[in-house]
C-alpha positions as a Markdown table, in Angstrom:
| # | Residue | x | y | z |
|---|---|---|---|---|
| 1 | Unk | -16.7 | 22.6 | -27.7 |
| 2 | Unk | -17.1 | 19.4 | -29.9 |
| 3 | Unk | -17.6 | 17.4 | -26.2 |
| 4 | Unk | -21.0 | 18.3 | -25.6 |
| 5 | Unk | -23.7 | 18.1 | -28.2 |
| 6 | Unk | -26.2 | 20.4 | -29.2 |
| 7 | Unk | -29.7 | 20.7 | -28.4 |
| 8 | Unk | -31.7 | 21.0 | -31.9 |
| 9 | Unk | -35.3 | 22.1 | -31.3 |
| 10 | Unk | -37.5 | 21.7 | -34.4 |
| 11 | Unk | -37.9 | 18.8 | -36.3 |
| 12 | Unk | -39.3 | 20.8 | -39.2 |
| 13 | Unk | -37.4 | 21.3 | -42.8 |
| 14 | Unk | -35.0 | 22.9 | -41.4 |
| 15 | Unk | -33.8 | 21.2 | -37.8 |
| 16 | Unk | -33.7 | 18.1 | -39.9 |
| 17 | Unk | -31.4 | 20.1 | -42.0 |
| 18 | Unk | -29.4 | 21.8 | -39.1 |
| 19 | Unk | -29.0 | 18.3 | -37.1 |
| 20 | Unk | -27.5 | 16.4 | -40.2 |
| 21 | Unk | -25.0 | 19.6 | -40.8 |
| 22 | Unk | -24.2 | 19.6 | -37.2 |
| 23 | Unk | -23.8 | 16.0 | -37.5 |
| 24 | Unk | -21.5 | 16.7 | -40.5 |
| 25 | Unk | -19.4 | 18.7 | -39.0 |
| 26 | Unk | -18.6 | 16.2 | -36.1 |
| 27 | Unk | -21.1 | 17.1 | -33.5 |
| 28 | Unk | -23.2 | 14.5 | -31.4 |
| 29 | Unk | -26.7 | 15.8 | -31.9 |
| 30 | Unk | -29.3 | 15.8 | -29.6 |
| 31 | Unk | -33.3 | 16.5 | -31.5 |
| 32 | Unk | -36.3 | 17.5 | -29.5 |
| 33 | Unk | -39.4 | 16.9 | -31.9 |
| 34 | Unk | -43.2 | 17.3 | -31.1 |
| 35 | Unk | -45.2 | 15.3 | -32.7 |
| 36 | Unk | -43.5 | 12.6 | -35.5 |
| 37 | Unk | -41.1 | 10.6 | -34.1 |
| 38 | Unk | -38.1 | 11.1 | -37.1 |
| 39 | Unk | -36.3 | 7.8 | -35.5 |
| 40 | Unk | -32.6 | 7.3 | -34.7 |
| 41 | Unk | -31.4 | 7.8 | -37.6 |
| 42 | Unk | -31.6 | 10.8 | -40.4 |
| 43 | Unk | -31.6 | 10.6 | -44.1 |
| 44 | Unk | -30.4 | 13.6 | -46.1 |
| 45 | Unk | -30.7 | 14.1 | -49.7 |
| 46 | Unk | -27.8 | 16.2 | -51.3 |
| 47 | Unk | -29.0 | 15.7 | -54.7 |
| 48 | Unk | -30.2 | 19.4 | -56.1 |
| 49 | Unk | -32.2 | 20.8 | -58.5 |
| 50 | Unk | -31.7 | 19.1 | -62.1 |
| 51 | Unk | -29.7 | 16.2 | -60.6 |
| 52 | Unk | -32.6 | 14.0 | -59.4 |
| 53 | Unk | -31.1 | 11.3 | -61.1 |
| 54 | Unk | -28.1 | 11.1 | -59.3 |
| 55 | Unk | -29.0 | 10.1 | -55.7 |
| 56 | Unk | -26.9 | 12.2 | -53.2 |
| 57 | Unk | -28.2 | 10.4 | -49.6 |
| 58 | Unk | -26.5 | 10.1 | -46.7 |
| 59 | Unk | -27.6 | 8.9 | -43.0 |
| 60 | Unk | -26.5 | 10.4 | -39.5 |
| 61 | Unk | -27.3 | 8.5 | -36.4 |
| 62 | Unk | -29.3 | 11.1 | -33.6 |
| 63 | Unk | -30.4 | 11.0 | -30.4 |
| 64 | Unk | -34.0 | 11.8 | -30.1 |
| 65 | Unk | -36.7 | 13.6 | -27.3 |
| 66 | Unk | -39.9 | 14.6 | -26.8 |
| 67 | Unk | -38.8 | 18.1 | -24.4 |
| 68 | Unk | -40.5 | 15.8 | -21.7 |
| 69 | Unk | -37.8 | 13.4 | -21.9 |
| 70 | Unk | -34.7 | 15.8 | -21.8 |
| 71 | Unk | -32.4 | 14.8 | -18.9 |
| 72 | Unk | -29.1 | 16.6 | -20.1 |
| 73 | Unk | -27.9 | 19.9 | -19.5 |
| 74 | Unk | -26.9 | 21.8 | -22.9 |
| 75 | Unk | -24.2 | 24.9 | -23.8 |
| 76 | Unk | -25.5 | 24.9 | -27.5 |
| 77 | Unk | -29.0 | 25.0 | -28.6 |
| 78 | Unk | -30.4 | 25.6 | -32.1 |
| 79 | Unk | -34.0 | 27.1 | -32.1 |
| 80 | Unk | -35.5 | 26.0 | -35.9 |
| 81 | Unk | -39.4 | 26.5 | -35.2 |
| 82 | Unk | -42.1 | 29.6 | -36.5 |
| 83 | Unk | -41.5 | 32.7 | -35.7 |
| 84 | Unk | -44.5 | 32.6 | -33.5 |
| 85 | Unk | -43.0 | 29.1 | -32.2 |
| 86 | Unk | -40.0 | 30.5 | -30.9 |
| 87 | Unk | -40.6 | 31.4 | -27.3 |
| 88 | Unk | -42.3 | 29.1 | -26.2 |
| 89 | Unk | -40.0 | 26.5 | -27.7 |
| 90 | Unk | -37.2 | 28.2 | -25.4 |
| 91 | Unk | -39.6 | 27.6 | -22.4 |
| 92 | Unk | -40.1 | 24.2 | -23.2 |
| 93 | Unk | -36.8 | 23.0 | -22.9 |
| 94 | Unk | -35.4 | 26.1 | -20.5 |
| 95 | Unk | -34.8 | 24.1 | -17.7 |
| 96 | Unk | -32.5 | 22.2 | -19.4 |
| 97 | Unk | -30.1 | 24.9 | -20.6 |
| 98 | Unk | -27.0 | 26.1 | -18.5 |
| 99 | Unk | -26.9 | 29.9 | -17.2 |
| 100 | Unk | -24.1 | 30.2 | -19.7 |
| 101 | Unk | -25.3 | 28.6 | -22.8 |
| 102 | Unk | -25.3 | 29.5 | -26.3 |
| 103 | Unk | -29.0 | 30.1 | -27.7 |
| 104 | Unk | -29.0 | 30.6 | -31.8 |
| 105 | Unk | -32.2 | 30.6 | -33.6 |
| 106 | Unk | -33.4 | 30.5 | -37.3 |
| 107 | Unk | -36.6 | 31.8 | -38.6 |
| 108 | Unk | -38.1 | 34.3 | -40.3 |
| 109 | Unk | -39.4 | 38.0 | -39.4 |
| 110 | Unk | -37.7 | 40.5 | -36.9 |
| 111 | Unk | -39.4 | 41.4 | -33.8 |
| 112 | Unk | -39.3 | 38.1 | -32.2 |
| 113 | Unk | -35.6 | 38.0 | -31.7 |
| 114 | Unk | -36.3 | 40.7 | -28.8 |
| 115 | Unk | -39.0 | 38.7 | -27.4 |
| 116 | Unk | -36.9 | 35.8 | -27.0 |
| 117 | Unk | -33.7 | 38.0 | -25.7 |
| 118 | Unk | -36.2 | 39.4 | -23.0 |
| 119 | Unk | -37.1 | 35.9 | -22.3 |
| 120 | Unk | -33.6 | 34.0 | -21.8 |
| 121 | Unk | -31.4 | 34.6 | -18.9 |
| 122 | Unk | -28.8 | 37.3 | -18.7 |
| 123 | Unk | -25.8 | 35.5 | -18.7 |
| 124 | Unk | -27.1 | 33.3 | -21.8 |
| 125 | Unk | -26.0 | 34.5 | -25.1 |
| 126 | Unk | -28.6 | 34.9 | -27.9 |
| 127 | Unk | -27.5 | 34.4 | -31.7 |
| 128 | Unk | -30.0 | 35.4 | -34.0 |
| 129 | Unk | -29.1 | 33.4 | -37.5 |
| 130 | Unk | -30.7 | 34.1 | -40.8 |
| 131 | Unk | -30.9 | 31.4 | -43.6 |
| 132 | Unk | -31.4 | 31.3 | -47.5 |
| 133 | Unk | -30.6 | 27.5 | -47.9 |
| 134 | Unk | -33.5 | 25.7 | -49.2 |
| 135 | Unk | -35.0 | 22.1 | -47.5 |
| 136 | Unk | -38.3 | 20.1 | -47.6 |
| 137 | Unk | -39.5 | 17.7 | -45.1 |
| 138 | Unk | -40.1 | 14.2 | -47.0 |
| 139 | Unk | -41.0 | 12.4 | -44.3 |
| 140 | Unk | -40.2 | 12.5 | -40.4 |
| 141 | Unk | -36.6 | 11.1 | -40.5 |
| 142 | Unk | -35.8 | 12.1 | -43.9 |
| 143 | Unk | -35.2 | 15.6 | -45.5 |
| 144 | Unk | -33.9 | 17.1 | -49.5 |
| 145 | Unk | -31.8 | 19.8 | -49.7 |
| 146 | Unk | -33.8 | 22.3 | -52.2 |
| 147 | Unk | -31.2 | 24.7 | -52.4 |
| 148 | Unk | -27.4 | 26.0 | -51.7 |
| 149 | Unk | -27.0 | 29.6 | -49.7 |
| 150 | Unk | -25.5 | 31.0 | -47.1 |
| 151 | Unk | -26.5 | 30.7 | -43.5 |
| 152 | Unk | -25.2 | 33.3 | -40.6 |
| 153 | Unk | -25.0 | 34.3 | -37.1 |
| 154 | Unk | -24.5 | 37.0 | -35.0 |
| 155 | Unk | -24.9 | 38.6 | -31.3 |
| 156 | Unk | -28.3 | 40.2 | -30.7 |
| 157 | Unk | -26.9 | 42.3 | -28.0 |
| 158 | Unk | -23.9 | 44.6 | -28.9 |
| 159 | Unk | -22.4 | 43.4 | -25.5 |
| 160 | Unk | -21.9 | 39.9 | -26.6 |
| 161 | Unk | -19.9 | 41.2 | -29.8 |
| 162 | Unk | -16.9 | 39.6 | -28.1 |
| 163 | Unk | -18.1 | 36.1 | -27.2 |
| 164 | Unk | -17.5 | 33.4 | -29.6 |
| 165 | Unk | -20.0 | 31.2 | -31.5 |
| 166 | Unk | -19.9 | 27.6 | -31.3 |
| 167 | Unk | -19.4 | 27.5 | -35.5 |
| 168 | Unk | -17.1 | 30.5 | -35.3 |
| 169 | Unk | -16.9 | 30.1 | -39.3 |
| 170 | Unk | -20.7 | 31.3 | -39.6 |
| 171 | Unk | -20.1 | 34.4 | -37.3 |
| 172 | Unk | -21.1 | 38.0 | -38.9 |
| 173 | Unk | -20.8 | 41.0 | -37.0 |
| 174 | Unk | -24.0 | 42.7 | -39.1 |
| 175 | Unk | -26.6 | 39.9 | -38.3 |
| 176 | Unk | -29.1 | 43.0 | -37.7 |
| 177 | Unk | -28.2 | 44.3 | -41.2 |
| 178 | Unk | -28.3 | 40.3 | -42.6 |
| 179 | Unk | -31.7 | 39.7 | -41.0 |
| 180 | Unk | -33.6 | 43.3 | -42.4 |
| 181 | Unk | -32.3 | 42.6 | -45.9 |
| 182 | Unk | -34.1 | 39.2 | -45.6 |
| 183 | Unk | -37.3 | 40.8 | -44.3 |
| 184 | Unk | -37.5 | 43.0 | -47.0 |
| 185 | Unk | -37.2 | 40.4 | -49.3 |
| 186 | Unk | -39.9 | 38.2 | -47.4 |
| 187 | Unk | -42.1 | 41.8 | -46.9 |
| 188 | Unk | -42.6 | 41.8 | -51.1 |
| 189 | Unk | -42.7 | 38.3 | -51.9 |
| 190 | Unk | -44.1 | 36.3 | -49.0 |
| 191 | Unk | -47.6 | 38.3 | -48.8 |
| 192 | Unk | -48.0 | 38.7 | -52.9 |
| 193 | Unk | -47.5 | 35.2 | -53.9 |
| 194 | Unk | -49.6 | 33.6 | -50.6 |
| 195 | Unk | -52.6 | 35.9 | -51.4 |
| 196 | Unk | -52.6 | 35.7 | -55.5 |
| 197 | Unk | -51.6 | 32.0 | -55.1 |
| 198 | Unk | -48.6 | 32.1 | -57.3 |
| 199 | Unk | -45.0 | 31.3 | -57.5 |
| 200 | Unk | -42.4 | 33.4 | -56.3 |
| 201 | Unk | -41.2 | 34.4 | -60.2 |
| 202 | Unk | -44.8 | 35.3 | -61.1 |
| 203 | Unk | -44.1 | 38.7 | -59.3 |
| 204 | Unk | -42.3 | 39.7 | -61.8 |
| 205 | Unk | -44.9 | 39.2 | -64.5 |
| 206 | Unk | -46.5 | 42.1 | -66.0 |
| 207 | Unk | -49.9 | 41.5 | -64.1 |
| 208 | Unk | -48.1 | 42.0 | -60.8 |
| 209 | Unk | -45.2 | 44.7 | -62.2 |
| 210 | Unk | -46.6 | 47.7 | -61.1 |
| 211 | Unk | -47.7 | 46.1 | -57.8 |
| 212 | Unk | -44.5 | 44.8 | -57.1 |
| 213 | Unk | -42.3 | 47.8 | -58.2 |
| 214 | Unk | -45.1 | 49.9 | -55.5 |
| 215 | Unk | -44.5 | 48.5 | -52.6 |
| 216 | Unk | -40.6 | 47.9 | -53.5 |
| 217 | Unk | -40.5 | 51.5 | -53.7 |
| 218 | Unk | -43.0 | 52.3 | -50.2 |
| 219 | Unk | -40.1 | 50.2 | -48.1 |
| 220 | Unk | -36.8 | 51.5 | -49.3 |
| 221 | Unk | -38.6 | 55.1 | -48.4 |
| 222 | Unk | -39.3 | 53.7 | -45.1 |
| 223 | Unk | -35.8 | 51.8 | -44.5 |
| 224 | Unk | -33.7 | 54.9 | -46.1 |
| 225 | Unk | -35.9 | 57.9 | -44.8 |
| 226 | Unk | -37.4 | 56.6 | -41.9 |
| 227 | Unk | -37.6 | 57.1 | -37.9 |
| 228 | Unk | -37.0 | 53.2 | -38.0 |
| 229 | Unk | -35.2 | 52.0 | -34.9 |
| 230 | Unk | -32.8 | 50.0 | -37.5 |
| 231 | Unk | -31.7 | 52.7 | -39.6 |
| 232 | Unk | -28.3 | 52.7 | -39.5 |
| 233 | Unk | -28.8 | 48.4 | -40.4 |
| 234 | Unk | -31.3 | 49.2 | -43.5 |
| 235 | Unk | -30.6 | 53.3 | -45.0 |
| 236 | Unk | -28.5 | 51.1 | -47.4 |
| 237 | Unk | -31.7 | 49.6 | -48.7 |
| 238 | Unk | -32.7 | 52.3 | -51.5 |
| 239 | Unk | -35.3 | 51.2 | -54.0 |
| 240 | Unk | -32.7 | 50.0 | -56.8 |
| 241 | Unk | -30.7 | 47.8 | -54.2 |
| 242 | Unk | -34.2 | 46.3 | -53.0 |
| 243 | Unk | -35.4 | 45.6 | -56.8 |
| 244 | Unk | -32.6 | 44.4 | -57.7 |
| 245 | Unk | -32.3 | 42.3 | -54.5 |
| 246 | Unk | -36.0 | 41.0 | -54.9 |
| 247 | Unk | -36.1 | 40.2 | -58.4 |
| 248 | Unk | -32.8 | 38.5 | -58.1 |
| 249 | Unk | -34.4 | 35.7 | -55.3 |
| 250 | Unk | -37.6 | 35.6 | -56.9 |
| 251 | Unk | -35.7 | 34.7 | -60.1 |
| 252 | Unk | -33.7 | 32.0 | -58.4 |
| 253 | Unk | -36.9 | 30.1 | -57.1 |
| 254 | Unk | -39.3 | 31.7 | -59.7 |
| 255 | Unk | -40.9 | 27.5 | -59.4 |
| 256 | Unk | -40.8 | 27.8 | -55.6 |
| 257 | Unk | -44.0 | 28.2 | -53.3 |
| 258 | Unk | -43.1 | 30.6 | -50.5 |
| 259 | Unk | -44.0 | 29.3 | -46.9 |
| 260 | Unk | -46.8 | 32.0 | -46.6 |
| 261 | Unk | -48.4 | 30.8 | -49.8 |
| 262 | Unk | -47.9 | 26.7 | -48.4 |
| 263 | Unk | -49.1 | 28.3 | -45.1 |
| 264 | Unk | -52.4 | 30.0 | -46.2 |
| 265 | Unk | -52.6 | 26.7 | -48.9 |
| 266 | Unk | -52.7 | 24.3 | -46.5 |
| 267 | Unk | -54.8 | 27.3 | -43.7 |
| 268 | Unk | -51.8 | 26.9 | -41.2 |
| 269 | Unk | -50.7 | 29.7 | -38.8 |
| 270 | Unk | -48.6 | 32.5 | -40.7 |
| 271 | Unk | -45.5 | 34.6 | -39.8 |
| 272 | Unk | -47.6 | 37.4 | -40.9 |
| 273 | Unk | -46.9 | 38.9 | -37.5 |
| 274 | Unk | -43.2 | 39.1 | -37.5 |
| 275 | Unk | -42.8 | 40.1 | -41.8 |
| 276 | Unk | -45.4 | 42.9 | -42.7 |
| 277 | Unk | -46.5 | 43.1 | -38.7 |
| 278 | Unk | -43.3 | 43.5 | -38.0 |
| 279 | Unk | -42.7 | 46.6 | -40.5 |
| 280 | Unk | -46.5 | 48.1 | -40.1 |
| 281 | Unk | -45.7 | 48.8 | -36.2 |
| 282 | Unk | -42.5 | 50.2 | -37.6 |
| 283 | Unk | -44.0 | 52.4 | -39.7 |
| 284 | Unk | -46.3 | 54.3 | -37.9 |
| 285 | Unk | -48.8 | 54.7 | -40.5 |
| 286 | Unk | -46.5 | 55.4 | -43.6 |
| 287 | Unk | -46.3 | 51.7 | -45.1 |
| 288 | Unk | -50.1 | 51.5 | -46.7 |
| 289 | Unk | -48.9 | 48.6 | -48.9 |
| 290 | Unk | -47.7 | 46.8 | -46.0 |
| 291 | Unk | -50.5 | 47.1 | -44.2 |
| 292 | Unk | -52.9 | 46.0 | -46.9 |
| 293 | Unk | -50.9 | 42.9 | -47.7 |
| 294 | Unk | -51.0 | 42.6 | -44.1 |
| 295 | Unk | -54.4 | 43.0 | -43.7 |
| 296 | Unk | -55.5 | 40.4 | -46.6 |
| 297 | Unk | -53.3 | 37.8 | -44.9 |
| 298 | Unk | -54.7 | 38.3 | -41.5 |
| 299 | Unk | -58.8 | 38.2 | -42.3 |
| 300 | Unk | -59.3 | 36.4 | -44.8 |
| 301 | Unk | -63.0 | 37.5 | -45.5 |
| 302 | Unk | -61.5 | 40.9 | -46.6 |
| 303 | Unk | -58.7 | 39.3 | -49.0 |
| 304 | Unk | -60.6 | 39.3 | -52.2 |
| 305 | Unk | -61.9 | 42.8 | -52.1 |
| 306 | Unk | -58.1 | 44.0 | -50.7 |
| 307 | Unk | -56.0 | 41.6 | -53.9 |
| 308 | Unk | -58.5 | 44.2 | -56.2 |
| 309 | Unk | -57.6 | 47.3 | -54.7 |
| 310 | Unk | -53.7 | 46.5 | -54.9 |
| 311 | Unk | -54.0 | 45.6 | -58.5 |
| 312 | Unk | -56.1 | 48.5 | -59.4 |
| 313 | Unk | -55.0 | 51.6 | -57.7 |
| 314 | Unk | -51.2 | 51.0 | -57.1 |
C-alpha cells in the first residue's frame, strides 16, 4: 500500500499535520493546497506545551499541487478542510481518484459525512476519522504540534466493515460512537466560549456553571431518551458521562481558543451548521439550548440579547 502515495487535501493546521505523519510513517505524500504555496518541504514542531525551550523540528520533503495541477491517479486520499469545505473539496480533485479508492476525512460536526458518502462513488470506500490532536499553522510550510491525542477511523457504511484501512493501526469499528462523543463535546464548548469570547476552561467558572451544567443536561436527555437516528451510538451519553467528559477537555485546554471562538474572532465562516445545526435538526424542537447557541452564532445582530437570556433564565 506504501507504493502509491496519498493524496492530502487541506493545507490547513491539520493537512500540514497529517502530511508530515504520513510522511513519518514512510509514505510519499502528495498535498493539494489553495491558496499559500507551503513549498517542498515541511517543518514540523514536536516541541509541546512547557518544552518551548527544547526545539523538537523536523523537515519532510512533499510534493505539492494546486487541484489544477493533479495528473496522478490516487487509492488514498485524506480530506483535512471545514466541515462545510468538504464536498466540494472531494469534487475538486474527483477526477483524480480511482473507482476503488480509499476516501478518509477529518473535521468536525456530523451530518456532512452523509453528504460526502452520497457524493463519492459506490465502489469508493468512505472513512470518516475524528481527531483530538492539537496543531497551529505558523506559516504555510511550517506547523506546531499543540497537543498529543488520539486520532481514529472507521467505515461510514456498515458494508465496508470488512475492508481494510490504509493505517490499519487507526481502525475502530465504533467511528459513529467516536464521532457523537466529539460533537457533544464541541455542542457545549464550541458555541459558549465563541459567543462570550472566552477560553475553553472559563466554562467552568461560576459565571458560566449553571449555563454549562443546562445545556449538559438538555443533550444527554436528547442522546439517552431520544428518537435520534444515532441512538444506539450515543444512549451511553447520560448527563454524568457528558460532564465529566466536557469538563475533562475543557480542563485540558482551559488556555485554548476553540476554532468557533478564532472563527467568529477573526468573522470567518463557522461549522455552526454541522455542531448545534447538526443536533437542532435532530432534535425536532426539544434542544432549546442548542438552538439558542445556534441562533447567536448564526445572526449575529441577535447575539447580545440571546448571551443575556442564557445567562439569566437557564
Amino acid at each position: 500500500m506504501k507504493t502509491t502515495p496519498w493524496l492530502v487535501v487541506g493545507a490547513g493546521a491539520i493537512g500540514l499535520l497529517w502530511t508530515c505523519k504520513l510522511k513519518k510513517l514512510g509514505f510519499n505524500v502528495h498535498l493539494v493546497y489553495r491558496k499559500e504555496d507551503p513549498s517542498n518541504t515541511l517543518t514540523l514542531d514536536e516541541s509541546l506545551a512547557g518544552a518551548e525551550d527544547i526545539p523538537t523540528l523536523s523537515e519532510y520533503k512533499i510534493k505539492r499541487f494546486k487541484a489544477s495541477q493533479l495528473k496522478t491517479t490516487y487509492d488514498k486520499v485524506l480530506l483535512c478542510t471545514k466541515a462545510y469545505d468538504l464536498v466540494d473539496a472531494y469534487h475538486s480533485v474527483a477526477q483524480h481518484i480511482s473507482d476503488t479508492a480509499n476516501i478518509a476525512c477529518l473535521c468536525n460536526g456530523l451530518g456532512v459525512q452523509d453528504r460526502l458518502q452520497q457524493t463519492i462513488k459506490p465502489t469508493q470506500t468512505l472513512w470518516a476519522g475524528t481527531t483530538s490532536e492539537g496543531a497551529l499553522k505558523i506559516a504555510p510550510n511550517k506547523v506546531k504540534h499543540t497537543g498529543l491525542g488520539d486520532t481514529y477511523f472507521g467505515p461510514w457504511r456498515p458494508e465496508d466493515t470488512d475492508k481494510t484501512f490504509p493505517i490499519p493501526d487507526l481502525t475502530v469499528a465504533n467511528i459513529h460512537q467516536r464521532l457523537i462523543e466529539k460533537l457533544a463535546v464541541n455542542a457545549i464548548i464550541n458555541p459558549i466560549t465563541a459567543i462570550y469570547g472566552i477560553q475553553n476552561g472559563d466554562i467552568l467558572h461560576s459565571d458560566y456553571e449553571t449555563l454549562f451544567k443546562t445545556a449538559t443536561a438538555e443533550l444527554a436527555t436528547f442522546f439517552t431518551q431520544s428518537d435520534f437516528s444515532l441512538l444506539e451510538y450515543s444512549k451511553h451519553l447520560n448527563a454524568d458521562n457528558l460532564i465529566n467528559r466536557i469538563s475533562t477537555v475543557a480542563q485540558l485546554t482551559r488556555l485554548n481558543r476553540s476554532s468557533m471562538h478564532e472563527d467568529l474572532r477573526l468573522k470567518r465562516q463557522t461549522e455552526n451548521e454541522f455542531i448545534s445545526g447538526y443536533l437542532v435538526e435532530q432534535s425536532n424542537n426539544t434542544l432549546p439550548i442548542q438552538a439558542a447557541l445556534y441562533q447567536a452564532i448564526a445572526h449575529p445582530e441577535q447575539r447580545e440579547e440571546i448571551k443575556k437570556k442564557l445567562l439569566n433564565t437557564v
